[in-house]
MIGUTI-779950 format. One record per residue (C-alpha): residue number from 1; x, y, z; residue in three letters. Coordinates in Angstrom, 2 decimals. Layout:
% MIGUTI-779950
     k         u         v         w     r
   NUM         X         Y         Z   ALA
...
***
This chain:
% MIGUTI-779950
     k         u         v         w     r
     1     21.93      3.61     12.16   UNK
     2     18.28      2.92     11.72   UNK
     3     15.50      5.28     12.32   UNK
     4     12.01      4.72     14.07   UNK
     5     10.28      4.96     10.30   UNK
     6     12.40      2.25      9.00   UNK
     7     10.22     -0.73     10.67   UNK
     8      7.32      0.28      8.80   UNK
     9      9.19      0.38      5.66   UNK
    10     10.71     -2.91      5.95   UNK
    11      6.99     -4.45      6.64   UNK
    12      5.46     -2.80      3.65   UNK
    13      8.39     -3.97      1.55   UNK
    14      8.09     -7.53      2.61   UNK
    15      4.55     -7.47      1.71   UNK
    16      4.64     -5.92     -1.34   UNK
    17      7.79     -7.63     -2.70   UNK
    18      6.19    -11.15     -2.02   UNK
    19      3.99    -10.69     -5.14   UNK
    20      4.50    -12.21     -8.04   UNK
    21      6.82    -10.02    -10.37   UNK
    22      6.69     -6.97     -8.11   UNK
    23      9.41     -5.01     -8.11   UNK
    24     10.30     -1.85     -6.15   UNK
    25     11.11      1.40     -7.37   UNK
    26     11.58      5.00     -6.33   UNK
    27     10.17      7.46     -7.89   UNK
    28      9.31     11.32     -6.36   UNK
    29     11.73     10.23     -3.63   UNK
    30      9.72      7.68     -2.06   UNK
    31      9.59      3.33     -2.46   UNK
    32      7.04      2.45     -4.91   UNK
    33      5.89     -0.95     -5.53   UNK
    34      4.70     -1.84     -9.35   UNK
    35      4.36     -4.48    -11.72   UNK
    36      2.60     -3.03    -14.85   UNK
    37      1.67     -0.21    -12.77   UNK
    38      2.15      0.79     -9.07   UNK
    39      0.04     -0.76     -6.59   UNK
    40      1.42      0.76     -3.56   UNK
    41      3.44      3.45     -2.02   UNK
    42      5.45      4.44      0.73   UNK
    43      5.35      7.72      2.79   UNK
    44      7.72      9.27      5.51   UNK
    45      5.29     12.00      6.67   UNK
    46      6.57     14.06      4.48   UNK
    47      3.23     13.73      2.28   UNK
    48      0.05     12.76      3.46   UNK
    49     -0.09     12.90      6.90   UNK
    50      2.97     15.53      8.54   UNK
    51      5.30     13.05     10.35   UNK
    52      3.30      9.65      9.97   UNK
    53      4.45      7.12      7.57   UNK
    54      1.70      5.34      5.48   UNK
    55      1.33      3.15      2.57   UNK
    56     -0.94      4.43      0.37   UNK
    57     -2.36      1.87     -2.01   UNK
    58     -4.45      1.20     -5.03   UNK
    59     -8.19      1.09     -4.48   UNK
    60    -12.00      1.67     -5.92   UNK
    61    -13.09      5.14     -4.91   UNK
    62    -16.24      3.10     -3.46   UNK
    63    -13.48      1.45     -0.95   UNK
    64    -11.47      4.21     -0.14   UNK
    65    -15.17      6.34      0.50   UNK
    66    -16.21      3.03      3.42   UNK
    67    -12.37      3.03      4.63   UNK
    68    -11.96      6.75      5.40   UNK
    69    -15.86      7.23      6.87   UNK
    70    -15.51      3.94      9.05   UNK
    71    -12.58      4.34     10.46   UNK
    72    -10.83      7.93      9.94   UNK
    73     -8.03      8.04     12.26   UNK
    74     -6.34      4.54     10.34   UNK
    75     -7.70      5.34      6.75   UNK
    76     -7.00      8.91      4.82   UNK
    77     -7.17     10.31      1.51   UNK
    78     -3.94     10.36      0.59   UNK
    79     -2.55     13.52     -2.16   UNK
    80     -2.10     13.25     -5.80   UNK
    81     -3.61      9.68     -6.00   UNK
    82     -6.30     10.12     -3.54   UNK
    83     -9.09     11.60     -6.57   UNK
    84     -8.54      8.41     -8.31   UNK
    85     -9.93      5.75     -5.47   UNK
    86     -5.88      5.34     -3.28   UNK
    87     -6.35      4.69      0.57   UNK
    88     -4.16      5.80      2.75   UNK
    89     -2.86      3.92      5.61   UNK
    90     -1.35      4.81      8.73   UNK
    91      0.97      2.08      9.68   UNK
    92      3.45      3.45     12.06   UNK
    93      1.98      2.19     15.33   UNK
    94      1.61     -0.68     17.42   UNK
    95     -1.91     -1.23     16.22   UNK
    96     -1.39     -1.27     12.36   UNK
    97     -3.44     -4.13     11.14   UNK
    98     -1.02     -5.98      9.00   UNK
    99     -2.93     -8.79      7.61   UNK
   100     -5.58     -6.11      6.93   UNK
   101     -3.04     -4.05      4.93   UNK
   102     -2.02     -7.00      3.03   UNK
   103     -5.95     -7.49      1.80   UNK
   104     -5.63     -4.22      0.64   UNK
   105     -2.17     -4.32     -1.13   UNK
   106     -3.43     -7.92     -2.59   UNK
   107     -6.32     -6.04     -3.96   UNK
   108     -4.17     -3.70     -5.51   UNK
   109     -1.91     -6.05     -6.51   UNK
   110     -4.58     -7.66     -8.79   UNK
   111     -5.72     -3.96    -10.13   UNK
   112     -2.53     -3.48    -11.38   UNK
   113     -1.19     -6.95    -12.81   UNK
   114     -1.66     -7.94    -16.85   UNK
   115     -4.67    -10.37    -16.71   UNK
   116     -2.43    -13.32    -17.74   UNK
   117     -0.33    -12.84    -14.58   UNK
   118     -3.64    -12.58    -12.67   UNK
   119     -5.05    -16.20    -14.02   UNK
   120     -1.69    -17.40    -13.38   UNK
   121     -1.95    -16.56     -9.72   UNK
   122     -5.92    -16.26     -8.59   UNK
   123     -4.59    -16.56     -5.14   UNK
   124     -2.46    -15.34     -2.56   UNK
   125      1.10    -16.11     -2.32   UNK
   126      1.03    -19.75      0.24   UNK
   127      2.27    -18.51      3.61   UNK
   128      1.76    -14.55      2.94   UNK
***
């Protein structure tokens, strides 16, 4: 049986997984996504915000400052990652912004990839 929290798992994970040479793995109990390093995260509620899941994912501190101020009740500050520049992203409602979310995580993506992977693919995966 599938929970309500599932759906925005499987979302994230399609996302994330469509990158070139990401992999996923768990770590502190939760799906992390990583290919040198991790790029993105998953949370039940159980961090971050109590009972909302989020992705948290990789980001300049200058870009999570404009996410969070602009629009506070999608964006957060998530724990432990949030001093170094991570966003937080609520994405357990109707109105998640997927494609925007996938900016994001292709952002991160490209923080976290060895720079010969990166000149290998400049671009989004076709169709993502």
């Amino acid at each position: 049986m599938s929970s309500p929290n599932d759906e925005p798992l499987t979302s994230l994970r399609q996302i994330c997984l469509a990158l070139p040479e990401a992999r996923e793995v768990e770590a502190w109990g939760a799906p992390t996504f990583r290919v040198k390093t991790m790029f993105a995260t998953y949370s039940d509620g159980t961090y971050g915000v109590p009972d909302r899941c989020s992705a948290w994912v990789k980001a300049r501190p200058v870009d999570q400052e404009l996410l969070v101020k602009a629009d506070p009740g999608r964006f957060f500050v998530p724990p432990y990652v949030g001093a170094k520049g991570w966003i937080g992203v609520l994405i357990d409602s109707s109105d998640t912004d997927w494609d925007e979310l996938k900016n994001l995580i292709w952002d991160a993506w490209r923080m976290s990839v060895p720079k010969k992977l990166l000149e290998l693919h400049p671009d989004p995966p076709d169709g993502w």
